[in-house]
N, C-alpha and C positions, 0 to 999 in steps of 0.2 A: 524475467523482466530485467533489463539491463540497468543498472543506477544512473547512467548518463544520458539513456532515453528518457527516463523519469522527471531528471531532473531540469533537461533542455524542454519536455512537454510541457512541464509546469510553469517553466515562466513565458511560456508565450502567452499564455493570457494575458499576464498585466502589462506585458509589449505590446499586445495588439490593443490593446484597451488604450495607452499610453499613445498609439501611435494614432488610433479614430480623434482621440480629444484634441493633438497636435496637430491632425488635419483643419478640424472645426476650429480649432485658433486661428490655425495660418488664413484661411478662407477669410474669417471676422478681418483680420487686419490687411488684410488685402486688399476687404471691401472699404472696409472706413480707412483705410488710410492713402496706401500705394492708387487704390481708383478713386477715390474722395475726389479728384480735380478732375477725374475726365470722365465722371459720370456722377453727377449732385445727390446726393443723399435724402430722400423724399421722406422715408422712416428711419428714425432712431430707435436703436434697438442697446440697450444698455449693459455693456461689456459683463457688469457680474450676474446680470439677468441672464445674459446670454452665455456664461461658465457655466449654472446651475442648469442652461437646458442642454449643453453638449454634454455633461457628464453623464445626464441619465439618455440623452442617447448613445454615447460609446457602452453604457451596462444591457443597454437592451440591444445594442450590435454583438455585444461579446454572446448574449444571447443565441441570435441568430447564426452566429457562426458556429457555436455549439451544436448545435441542429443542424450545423448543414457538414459536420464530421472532420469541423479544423483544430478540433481538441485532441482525436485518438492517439491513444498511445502506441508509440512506434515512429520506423522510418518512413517518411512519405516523401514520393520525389516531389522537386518543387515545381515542374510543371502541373502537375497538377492541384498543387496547392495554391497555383496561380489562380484556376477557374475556378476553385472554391473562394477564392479570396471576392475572385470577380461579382461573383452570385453572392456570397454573403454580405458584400456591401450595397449591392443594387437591391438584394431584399431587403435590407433594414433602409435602405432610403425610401421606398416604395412603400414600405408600411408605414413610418415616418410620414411620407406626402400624404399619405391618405387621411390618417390620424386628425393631421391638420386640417384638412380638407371638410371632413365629417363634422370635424368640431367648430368650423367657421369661423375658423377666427385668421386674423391678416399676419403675415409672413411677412416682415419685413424688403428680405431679399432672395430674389429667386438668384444669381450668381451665387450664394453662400450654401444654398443647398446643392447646387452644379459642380460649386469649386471644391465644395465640403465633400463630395460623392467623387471627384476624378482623384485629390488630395491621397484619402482615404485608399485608395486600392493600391495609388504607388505606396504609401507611407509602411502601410501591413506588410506589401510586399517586400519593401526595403528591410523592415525590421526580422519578418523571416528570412531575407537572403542572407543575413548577418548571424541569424543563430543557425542558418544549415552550415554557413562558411565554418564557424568558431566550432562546431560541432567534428565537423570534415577536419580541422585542423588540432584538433585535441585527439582524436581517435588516428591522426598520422602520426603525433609525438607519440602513442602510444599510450595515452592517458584515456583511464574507461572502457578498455575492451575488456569484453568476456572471456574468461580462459573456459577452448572450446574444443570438445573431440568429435572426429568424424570417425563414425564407425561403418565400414563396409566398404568392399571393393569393387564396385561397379561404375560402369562410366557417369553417373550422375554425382557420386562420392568424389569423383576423382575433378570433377568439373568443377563442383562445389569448393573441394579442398582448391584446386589453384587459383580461384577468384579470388577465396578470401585471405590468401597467403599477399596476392599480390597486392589488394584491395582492401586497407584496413578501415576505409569509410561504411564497412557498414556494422562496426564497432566487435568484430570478432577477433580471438587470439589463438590461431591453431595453436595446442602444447599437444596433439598429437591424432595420429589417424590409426581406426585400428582396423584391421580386415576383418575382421566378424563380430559375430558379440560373444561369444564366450573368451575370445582372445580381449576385449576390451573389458571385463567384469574380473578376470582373473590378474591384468595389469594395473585396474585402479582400487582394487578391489578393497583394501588399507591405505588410496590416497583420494578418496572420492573427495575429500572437502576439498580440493585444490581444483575441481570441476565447478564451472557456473552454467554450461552447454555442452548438451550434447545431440550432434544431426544425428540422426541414421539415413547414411543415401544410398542405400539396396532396398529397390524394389523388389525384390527378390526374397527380402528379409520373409521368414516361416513367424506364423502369428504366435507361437509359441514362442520364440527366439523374440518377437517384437512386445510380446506381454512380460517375459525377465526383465528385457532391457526398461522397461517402464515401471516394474515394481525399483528396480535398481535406483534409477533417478528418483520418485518418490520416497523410496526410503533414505535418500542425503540431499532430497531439498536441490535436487539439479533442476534446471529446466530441458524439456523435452521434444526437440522436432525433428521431422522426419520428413521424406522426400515419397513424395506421392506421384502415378504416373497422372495423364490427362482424365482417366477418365474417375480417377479420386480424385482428382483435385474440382471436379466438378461436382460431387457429392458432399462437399467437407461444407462444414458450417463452424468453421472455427476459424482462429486466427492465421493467417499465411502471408508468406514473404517470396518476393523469386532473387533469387541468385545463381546467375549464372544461366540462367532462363530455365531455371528449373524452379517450380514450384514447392516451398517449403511450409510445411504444415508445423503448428504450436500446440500441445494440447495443453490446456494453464490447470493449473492446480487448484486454484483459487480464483472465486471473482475479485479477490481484492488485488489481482494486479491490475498497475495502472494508476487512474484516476480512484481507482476506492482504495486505494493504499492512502493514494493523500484527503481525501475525505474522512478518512476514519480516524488519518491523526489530527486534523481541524478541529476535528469533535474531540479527541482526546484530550487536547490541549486546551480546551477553551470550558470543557468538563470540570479536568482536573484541578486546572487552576482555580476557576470558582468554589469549587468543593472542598480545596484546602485555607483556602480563606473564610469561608459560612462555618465552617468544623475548626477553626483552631481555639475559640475556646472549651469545643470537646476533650482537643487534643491535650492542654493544658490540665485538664479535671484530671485526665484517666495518664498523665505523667504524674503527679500528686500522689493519687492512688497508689500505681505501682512504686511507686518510693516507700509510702508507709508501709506496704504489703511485706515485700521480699528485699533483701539485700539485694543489688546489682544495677546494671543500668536500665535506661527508660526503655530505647530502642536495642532493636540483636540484629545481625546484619546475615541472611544466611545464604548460601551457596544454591543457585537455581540452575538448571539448562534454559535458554530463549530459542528464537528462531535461529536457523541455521547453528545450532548446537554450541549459540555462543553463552559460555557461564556469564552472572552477571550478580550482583547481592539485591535482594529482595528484602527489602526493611519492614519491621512489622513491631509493633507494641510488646514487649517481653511480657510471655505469658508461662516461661519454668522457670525454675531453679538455676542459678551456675551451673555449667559441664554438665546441662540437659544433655548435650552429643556426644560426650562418650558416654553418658549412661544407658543409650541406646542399645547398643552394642549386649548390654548384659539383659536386655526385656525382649530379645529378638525375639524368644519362645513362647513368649507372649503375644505375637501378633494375628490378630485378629483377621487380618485381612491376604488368606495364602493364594489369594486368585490373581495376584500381580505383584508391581515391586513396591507398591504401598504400605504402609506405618500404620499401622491404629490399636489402640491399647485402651478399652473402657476405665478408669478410675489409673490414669497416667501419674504415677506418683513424683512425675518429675515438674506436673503441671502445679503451680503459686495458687490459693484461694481464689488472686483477683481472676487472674489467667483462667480458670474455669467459666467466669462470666462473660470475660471480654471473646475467649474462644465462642462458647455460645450464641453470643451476640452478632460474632465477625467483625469487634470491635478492633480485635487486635491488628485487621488485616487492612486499614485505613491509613498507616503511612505506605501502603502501595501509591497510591494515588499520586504521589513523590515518583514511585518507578515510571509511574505514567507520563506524567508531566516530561520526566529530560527526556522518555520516547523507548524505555526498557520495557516495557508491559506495555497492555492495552486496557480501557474498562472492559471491554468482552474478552475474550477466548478461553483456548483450553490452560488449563490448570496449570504453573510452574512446577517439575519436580525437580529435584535431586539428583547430581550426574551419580550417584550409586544404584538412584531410581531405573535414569537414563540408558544407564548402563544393561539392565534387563530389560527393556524394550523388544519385541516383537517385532519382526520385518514392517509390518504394516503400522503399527503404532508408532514408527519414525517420520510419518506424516504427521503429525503434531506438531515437529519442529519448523513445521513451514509456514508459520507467521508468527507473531508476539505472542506470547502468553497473555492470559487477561486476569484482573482481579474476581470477574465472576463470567459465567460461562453458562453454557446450555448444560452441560451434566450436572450443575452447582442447583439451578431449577427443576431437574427433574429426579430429584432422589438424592443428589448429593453425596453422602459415604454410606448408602446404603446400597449403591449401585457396584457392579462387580465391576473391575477393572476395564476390562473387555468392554464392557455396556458404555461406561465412560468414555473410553477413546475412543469409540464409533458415532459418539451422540456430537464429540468435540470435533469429528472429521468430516461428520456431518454438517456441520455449522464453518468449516472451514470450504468446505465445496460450494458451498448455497449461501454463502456472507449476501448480506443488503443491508445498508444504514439502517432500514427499519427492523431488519433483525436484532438489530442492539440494542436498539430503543426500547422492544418487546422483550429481551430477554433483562435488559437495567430495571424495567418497570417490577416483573414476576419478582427478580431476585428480595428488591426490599421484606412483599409478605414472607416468603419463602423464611427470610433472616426471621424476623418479627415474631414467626413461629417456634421456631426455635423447635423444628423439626431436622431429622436426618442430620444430626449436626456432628462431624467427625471431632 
């Protein structure tokens, strides 16, 4: 998912939303004012009366166009963005007429719903020919494109690579073309993070040579599509693009690209922020505490992996002693946990008296909520470890890194540090494949008992 598709998607709502309400103004003073003299005004209809009914009709058009598929994420050309524009405003006027209609009551002016409905299709339209322009012209400065390899050398590679060599509108950055996949896995093989795409345009590609090249991309958070002849491309039920008149297939890693990316930080934001405000004078008791308890500071700032394998500090309630991390080092033979690159030590002599209850509790792990809020974490996902953690990873368990870490997660509910490693990051890839708003709500909900218990508690 491209950041400049993302982020050009996301504001066309409140553009089109922006541009229905300035249609339904223009039409009002058009009618009472510019025609006021050459056609008499028999109803009055009262200007802030009449703002409170066009806003909830531009909420219930934004509606409508939602359903009629002028929200998806990606490129779409804008003729056809035209006929949705067209259809989604003749439906929301048409339910609108009837609405009125059913409910008997008198409409001032029929001009205002005529002028309000022609207004409207130029205005949307206007507003998207301005974010496809500014779009078209940020991706020719060069700003927002994908750094992107084509692998394979076959005439549909080959078609592919010159369109978008020539053609930066459709936000791609060739940095290289490789003739097979083993010649491409062996050249990036130590510069994958400098990869955001990768095509494959050989049909021809052998499924074994097509299942490498896809554990490859999943395991550094690339994205992955591939070039399909006509009669895949009529079997696929995923996302596709054509360039170059060839048919280009996506397979997403996650349903939270897209619009559930920004849904899920809506919710993050609007969570976290109430969360630390209702909790700050928890927060206040259990900085008290840990002052009386142990010498040192309130909060400890430590060292995580995120998404796309970016470190970032992960703040948490100090629940050891000073120079808990290098005492590490000397309890290694003590760990409990040899089934992955995980830490666990029963009776942690590095852990403070308070520190064994706020651990317990998961009290300590409540200024996350801070990582949540500026957009480092999430309240769900999989777990943040440690780039020494990081560093022992498994080919497959480098799917982890492909969205935010969260402060509680689906392994955190079903077993927690009682689960083997392995068990963990399939339960967490699982929940990364199969994301839904109501998945998070159902796993924020479980987490609470689960703490309360003060079962399986690492």
């Amino acid at each position: 998912m491209k950041k400049a598709e993302l982020f050009f998607t996301a504001i066309l709502l409140p553009i089109d939303y922006l541009m229905v309400v300035s249609a339904g103004l223009l039409a009002y003073f058009l009618r009472f004012n510019a025609l006021a003299q050459l056609r008499p005004i028999i109803f009055e209809l009262p200007f802030w009366h009449y703002l409170g009914i066009i806003l909830l009709v531009a909420l219930f058009s934004i509606i409508v166009f939602a359903f009629n598929g002028l929200y998806r994420i990606g490129r779409q050309r804008f003729s056809r963005e035209l006929a949705k524009i067209f259809f989604g405003v003749t439906t929301a006027v048409m339910l609108i007429v009837l609405f009125v209609f059913f409910q008997r009551t008198l409409f001032s002016s029929r001009f205002i719903v005529l002028m309000g409905w022609l207004l409207a299709i130029i205005l949307v339209a206007l507003g998207r020919f301005f974010i496809h322009l500014a779009r078209l012209n940020i991706y020719k400065l060069g700003r927002g494109l994908e750094p992107t390899v084509i692998v394979g050398d076959g005439p549909f590679a080959r078609d592919i690579l010159d369109q978008l060599i020539k053609e930066r509108g459709f936000g791609y950055r060739i940095i290289d073309n490789s003739k097979s996949v083993d010649e491409f896995i062996t050249r990036w093989q130590d510069r994958a993070q400098e990869i955001r795409v990768v095509i494959l345009g050989d049909v021809t590609t052998t499924n074994q040579e097509i299942y490498r090249l896809v554990n490859f991309c999943n395991e550094h958070q690339i994205v992955f599509k591939y070039v399909v002849d006509s009669y895949g491309a009529l079997l696929t039920n995923i996302k596709s693009e054509t360039i170059a008149g060839v048919p280009v297939i996506e397979i997403k890693r996650t349903a939270l690209d897209g619009w559930g990316r920004i849904i899920k930080r809506f919710f993050d934001i609007i969570i976290s922020f109430l969360a630390l405000i209702i909790l700050s004078p928890l927060f206040l008791i259990i900085a008290v505490i840990i002052k009386l308890d142990s010498p040192g500071p309130i909060f400890v700032k430590l060292k995580r992996v995120g998404c796309r394998n970016q470190c970032f500090p992960v703040y948490k309630f100090r629940s050891m002693v000073i120079g808990a991390e290098k005492m590490k080092e000397d309890l290694m033979s003590y760990n409990e946990r040899g089934d992955g690159p995980l830490f666990k030590m029963q009776n942690d002599p590095r852990v403070t008296r308070f520190g064994k209850f706020i651990r317990k509790t998961s009290l300590d792990e409540l200024p996350q909520l801070y990582n949540v809020l500026i957009g480092q974490m999430s309240l769900v996902g999989p777990r943040p470890h440690e780039p020494q953690e990081v560093e022992r990873y498994k080919s497959n368990h480098k799917q982890l890194l492909t969205i935010k870490p969260g402060i509680t997660g689906l392994a955190q509910i079903s077993g927690r540090s009682n689960l083997t490693f392995d068990d963990e990051a399939n339960l967490d890839i699982y929940y990364i494949e199969n994301w839904s708003l109501g998945y998070d709500g159902q796993i924020l909900i479980k987490t609470l008992p689960v703490v309360l218990s003060k079962k399986n508690v690492a």
